[in-house]
Structures are given as structure tokens and as C-alpha cells.
PANUZA-63448 format. One line per field, with one value per atom (N, C-alpha, C): residue number from 0; atom name; chain; x, y, z. Coordinates in Angstrom, 2 decimals, always signed. Layout:
% residues N
nr <- c(NUM, ...) $
atom <- c(CA, ...) $
kette <- c(A, ...) $
px <- c(X, ...) $
py <- c(Y, ...) $
pz <- c(Z, ...) $
//
This chain:
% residues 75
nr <- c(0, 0, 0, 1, 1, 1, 2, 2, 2, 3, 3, 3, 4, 4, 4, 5, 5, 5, 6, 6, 6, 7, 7, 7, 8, 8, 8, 9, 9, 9, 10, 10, 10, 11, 11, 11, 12, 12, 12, 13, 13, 13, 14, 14, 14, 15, 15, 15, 16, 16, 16, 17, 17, 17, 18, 18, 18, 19, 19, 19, 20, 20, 20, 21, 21, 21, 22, 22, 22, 23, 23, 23, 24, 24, 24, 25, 25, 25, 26, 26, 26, 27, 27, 27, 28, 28, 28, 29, 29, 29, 30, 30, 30, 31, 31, 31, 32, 32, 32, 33, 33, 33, 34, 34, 34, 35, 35, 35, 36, 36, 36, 37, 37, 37, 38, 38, 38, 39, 39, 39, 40, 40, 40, 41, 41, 41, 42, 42, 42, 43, 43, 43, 44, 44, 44, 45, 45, 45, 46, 46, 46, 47, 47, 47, 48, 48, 48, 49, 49, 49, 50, 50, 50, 51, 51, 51, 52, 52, 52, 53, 53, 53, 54, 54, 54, 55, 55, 55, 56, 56, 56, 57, 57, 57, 58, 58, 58, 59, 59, 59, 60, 60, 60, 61, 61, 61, 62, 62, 62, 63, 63, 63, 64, 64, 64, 65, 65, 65, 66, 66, 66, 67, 67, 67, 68, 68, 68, 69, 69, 69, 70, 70, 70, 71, 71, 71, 72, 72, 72, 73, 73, 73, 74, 74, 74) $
atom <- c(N, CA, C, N, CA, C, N, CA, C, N, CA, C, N, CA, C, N, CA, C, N, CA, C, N, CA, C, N, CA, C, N, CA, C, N, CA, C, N, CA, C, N, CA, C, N, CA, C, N, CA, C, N, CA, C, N, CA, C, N, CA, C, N, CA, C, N, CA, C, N, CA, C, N, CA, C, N, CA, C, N, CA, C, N, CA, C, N, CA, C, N, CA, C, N, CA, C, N, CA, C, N, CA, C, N, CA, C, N, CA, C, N, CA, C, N, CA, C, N, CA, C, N, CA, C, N, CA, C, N, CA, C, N, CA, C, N, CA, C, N, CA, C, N, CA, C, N, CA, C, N, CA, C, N, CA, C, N, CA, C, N, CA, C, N, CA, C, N, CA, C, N, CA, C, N, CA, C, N, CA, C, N, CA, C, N, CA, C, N, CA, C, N, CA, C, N, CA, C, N, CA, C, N, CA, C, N, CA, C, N, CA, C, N, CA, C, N, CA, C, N, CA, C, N, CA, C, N, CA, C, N, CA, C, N, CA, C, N, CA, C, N, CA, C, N, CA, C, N, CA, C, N, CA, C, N, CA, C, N, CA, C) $
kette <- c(A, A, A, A, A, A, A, A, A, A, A, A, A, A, A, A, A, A, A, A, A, A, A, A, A, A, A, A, A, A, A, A, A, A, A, A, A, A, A, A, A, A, A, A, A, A, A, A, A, A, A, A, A, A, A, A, A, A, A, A, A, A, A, A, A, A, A, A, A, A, A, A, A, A, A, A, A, A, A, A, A, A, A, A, A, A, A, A, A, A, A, A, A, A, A, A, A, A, A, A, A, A, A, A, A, A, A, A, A, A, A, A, A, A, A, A, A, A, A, A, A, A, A, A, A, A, A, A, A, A, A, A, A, A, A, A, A, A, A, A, A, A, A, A, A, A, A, A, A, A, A, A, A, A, A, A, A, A, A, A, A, A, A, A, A, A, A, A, A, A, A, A, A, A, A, A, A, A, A, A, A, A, A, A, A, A, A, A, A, A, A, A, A, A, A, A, A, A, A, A, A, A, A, A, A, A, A, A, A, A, A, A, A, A, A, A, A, A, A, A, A, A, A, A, A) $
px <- c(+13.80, +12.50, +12.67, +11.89, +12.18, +10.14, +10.42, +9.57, +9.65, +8.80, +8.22, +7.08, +6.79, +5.65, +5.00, +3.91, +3.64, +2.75, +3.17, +2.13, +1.44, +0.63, +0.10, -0.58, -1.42, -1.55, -2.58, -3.75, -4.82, -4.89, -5.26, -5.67, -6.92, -6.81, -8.40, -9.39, -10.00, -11.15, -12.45, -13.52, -14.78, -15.04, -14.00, -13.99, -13.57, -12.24, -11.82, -12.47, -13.24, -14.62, -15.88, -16.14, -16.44, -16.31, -15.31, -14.69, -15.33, -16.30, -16.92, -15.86, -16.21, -15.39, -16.74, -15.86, -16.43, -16.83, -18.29, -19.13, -17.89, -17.92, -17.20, -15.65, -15.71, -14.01, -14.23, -13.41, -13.30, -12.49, -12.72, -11.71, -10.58, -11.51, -10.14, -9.37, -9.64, -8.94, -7.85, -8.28, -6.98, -6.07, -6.66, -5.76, -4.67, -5.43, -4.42, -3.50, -3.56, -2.56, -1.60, -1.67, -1.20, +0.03, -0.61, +0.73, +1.96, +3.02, +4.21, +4.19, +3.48, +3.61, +2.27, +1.21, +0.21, -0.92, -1.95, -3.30, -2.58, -3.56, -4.10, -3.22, -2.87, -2.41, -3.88, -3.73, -4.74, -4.36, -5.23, -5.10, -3.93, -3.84, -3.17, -1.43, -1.36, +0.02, +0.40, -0.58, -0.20, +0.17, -0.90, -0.62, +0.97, +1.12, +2.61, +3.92, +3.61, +4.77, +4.32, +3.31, +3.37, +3.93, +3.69, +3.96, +5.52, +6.35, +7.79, +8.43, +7.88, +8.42, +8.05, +7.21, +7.13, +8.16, +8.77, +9.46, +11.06, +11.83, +12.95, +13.49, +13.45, +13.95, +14.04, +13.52, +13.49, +14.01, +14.57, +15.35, +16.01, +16.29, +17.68, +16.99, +15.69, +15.11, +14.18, +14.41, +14.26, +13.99, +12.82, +13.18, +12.35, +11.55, +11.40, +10.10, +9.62, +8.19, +8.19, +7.81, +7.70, +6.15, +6.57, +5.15, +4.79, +3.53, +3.06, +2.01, +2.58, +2.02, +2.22, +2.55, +2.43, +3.14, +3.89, +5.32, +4.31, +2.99, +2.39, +3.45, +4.07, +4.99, +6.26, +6.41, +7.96, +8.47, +9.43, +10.34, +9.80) $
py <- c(+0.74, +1.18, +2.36, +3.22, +4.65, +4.62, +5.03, +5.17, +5.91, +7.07, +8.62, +8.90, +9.87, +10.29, +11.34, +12.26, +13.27, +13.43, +14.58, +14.90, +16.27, +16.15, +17.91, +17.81, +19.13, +19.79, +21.14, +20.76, +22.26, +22.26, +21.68, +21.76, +22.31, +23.04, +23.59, +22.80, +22.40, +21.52, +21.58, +20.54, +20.80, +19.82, +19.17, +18.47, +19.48, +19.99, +20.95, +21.97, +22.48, +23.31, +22.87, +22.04, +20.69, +21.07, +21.25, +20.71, +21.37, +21.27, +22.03, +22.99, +23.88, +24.71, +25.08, +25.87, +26.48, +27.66, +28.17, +29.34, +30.24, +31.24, +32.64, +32.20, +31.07, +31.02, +31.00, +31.86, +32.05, +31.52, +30.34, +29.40, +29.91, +31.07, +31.21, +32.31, +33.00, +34.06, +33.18, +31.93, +31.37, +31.15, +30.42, +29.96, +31.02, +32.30, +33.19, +33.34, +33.17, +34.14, +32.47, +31.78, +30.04, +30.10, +29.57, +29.09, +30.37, +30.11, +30.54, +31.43, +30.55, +31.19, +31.52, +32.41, +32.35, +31.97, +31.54, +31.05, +29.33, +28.68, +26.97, +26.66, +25.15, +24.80, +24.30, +24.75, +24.03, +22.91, +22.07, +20.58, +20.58, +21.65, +21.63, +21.39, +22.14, +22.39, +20.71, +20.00, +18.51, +17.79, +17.73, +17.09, +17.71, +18.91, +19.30, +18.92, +18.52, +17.42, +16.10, +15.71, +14.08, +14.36, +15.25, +14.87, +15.03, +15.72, +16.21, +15.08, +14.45, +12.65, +11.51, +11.74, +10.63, +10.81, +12.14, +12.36, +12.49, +12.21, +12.24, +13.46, +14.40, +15.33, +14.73, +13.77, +13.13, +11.74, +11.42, +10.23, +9.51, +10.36, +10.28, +10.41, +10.81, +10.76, +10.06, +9.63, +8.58, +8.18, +8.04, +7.39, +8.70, +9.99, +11.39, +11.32, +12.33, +12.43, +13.88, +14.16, +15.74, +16.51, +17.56, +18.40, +19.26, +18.78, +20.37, +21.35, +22.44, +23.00, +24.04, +24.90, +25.77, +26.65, +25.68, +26.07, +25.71, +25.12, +25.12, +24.08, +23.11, +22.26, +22.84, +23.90, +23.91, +24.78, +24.59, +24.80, +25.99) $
pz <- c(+34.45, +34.88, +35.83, +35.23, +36.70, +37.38, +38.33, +39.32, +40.18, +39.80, +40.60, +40.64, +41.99, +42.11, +42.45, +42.09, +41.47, +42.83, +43.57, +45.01, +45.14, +43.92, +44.17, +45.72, +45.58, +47.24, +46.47, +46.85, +46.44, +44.95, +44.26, +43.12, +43.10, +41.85, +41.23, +40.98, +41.56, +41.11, +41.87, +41.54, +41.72, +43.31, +43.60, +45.10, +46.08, +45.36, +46.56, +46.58, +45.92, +46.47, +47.16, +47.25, +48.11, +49.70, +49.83, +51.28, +52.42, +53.64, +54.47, +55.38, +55.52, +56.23, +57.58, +58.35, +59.54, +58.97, +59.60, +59.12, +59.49, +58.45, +58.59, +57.80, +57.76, +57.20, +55.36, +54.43, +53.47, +52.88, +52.10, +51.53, +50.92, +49.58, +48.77, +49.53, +50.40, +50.88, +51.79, +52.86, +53.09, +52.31, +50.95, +50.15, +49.51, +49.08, +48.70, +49.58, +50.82, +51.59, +52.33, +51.90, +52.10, +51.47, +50.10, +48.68, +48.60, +48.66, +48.48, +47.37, +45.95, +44.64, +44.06, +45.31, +44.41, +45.11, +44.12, +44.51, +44.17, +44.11, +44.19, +42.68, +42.37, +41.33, +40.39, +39.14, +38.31, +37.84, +37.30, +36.96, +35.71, +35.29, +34.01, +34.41, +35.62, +36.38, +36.56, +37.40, +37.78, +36.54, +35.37, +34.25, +33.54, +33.23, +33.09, +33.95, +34.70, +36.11, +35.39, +34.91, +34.79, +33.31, +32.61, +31.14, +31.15, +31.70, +32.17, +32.48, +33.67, +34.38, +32.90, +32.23, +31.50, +30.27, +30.25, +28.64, +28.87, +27.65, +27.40, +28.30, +29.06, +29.80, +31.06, +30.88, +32.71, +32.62, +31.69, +31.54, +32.72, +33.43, +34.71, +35.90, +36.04, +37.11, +37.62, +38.30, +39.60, +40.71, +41.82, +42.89, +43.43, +42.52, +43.60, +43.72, +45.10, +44.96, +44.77, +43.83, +43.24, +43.47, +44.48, +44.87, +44.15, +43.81, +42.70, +43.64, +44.40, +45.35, +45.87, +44.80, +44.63, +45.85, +46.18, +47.80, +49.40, +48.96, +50.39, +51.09, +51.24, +51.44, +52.15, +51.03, +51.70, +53.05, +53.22, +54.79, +55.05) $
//
């Protein structure tokens, strides 16, 4: 049995446009200038990490929590 888990961060969607901000602050313009690789991950990005962990290429992997986030996360 393997067991991993999939931690996006800013996905494209209709919640995270949602989210109240403070008058004057411009969501997507933070966001552009945020992510490492870019603008926001689309839903399609997360589902391509789950379809990857569930298939024969990921046989051996195990035990990770894998960020789909477009580098907002890293060091």
C-alpha cells in the first residue's frame, strides 16, 4: 500500500477568487509577482500530480507530500 499526498497552494478557481482582500490590494498582481514559476496553478496541474501518484511511474513512491505551487513554498 503506498500513501501520499497532494498539497497544492493557489489554484485557479472560483473560491480563490472569492477571498476578501483589503480595498486597494490587487489579487492577481500579488499573485504574479508571488509564484516562483509564474501565475497560480490550474486545476488541471493538481489533477496531473494525482494522476502521476496513482500510475505505474510512481510505483516506488511513498510516504511524500508533494506541492503543486507553483514554487510559492519553496526556500
Amino acid at each position: 500500500m503506498r500513501v501520499n499526498a497532494i498539497c497544492p497552494t493557489g489554484v485557479k478557481t472560483a473560491m480563490h477568487g472569492s477571498v476578501a482582500l483589503p480595498d486597494g490590494v490587487d489579487m492577481a498582481l500579488v499573485m504574479r509577482n508571488s509564484p516562483k514559476l509564474g501565475d497560480l496553478c490550474e486545476p488541471e496541474d493538481v489533477a496531473a500530480a494525482v494522476a502521476f501518484l496513482a500510475s505505474d511511474d510512481a510505483r516506488k513512491i511513498t510516504g511524500i507530500a508533494l506541492p503543486v505551487d507553483a514554487g510559492q513554498t519553496a526556500g
